[in-house]
C-alpha positions as CSV (number, residue, x, y, z in Angstrom):
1,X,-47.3,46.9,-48.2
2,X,-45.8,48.4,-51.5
3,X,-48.4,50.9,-51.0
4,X,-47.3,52.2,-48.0
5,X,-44.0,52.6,-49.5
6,X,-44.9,54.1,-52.1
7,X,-46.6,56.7,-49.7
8,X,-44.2,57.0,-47.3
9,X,-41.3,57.6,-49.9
10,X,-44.0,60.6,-51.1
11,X,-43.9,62.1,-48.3
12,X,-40.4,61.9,-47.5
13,X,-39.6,63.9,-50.9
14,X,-42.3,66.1,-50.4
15,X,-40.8,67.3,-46.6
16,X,-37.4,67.6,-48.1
17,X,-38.3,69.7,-50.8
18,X,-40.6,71.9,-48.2
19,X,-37.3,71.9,-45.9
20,X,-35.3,73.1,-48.8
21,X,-37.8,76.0,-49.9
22,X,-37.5,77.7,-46.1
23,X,-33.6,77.3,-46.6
24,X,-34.1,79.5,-49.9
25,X,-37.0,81.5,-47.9
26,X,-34.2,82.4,-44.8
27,X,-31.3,82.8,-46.8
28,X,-33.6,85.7,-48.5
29,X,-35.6,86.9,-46.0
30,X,-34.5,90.9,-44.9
31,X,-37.2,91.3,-42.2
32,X,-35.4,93.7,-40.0
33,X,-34.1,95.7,-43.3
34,X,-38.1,96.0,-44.5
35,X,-39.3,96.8,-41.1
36,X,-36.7,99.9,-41.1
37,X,-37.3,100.8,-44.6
38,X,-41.1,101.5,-43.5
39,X,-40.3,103.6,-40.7
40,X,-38.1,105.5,-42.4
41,X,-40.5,106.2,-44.6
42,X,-43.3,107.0,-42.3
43,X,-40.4,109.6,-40.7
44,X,-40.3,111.0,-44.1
45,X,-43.7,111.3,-44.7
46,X,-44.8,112.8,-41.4
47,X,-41.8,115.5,-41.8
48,X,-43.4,116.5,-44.9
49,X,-46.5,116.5,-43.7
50,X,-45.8,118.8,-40.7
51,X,-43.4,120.9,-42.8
52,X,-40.2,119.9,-41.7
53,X,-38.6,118.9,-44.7
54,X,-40.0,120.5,-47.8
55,X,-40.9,119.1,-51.1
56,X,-37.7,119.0,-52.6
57,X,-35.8,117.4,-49.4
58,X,-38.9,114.7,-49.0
59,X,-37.9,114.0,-52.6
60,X,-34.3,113.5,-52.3
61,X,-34.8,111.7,-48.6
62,X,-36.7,109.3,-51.5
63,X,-34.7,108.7,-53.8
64,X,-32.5,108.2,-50.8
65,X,-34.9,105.0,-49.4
66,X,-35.3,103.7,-53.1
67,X,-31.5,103.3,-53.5
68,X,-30.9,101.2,-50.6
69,X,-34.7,99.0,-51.7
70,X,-32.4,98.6,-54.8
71,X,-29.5,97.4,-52.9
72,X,-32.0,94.8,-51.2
73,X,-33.3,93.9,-54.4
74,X,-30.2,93.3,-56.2
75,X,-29.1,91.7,-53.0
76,X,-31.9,88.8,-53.4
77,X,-31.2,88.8,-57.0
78,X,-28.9,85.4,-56.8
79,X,-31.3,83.8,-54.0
80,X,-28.9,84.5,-50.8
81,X,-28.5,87.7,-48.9
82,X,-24.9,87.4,-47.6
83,X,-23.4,89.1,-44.3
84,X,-21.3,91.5,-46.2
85,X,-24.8,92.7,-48.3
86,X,-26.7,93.3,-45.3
87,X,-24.1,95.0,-43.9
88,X,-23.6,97.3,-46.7
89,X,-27.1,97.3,-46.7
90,X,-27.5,98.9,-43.1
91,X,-24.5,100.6,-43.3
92,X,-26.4,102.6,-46.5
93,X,-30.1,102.9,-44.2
94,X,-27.8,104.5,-41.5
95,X,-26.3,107.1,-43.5
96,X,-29.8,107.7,-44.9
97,X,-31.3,107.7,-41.4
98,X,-28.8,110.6,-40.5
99,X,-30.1,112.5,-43.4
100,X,-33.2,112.5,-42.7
101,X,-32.7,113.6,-39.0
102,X,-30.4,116.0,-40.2
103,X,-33.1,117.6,-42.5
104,X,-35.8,117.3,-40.5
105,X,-34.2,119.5,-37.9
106,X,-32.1,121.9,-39.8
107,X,-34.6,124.8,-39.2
108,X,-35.7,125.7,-42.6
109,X,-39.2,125.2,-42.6
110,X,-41.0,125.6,-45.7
């Protein structure tokens, strides 16, 4: 009987510290940020692959995308990404998104 117990009481701590790692996981996770980062990205790369944006606007469209992976990154640094971070957050990929629209349709064609 003291077994069981014993087993039971196991398995009870082990589920609570399994239900307290997805609290950490969720309070970090930025799924819809990552999944806009990419295609962002692919929009960069295909405009300089077609010749929309040239070398030097691919490059600053960039450095433009690894600011805001910074803002994530420094975002997760304390373990929680808060509402006013993510919003900050997509407020920064929208401006960035506009910029890349913005050059990829501005004529000048290298």
């Amino acid at each position: 009987m003291k077994l069981h117990k014993h087993v039971l009481s196991a398995m009870i701590v082990a589920s609570l510290f399994s239900v307290a790692a997805l609290q950490v996981d969720a309070q970090t996770d930025t799924p819809g940020i990552d999944q806009r980062q990419a295609k962002q990205s692919q929009r960069i790369a295909k405009g300089e692959a077609s010749g929309r944006l040239s070398s030097q606007e691919a490059a600053r469209m960039k450095a433009g995308q690894a600011n805001v992976a910074s803002m994530e990154a420094n975002a997760k640094a304390d373990g929680k990404v808060t509402r006013a971070e993510r919003k900050a957050i997509h407020k920064e990929q929208n401006k960035q998104s506009r910029r890349i629209h913005r050059q990829k349709h501005d004529r000048n064609e290298s």
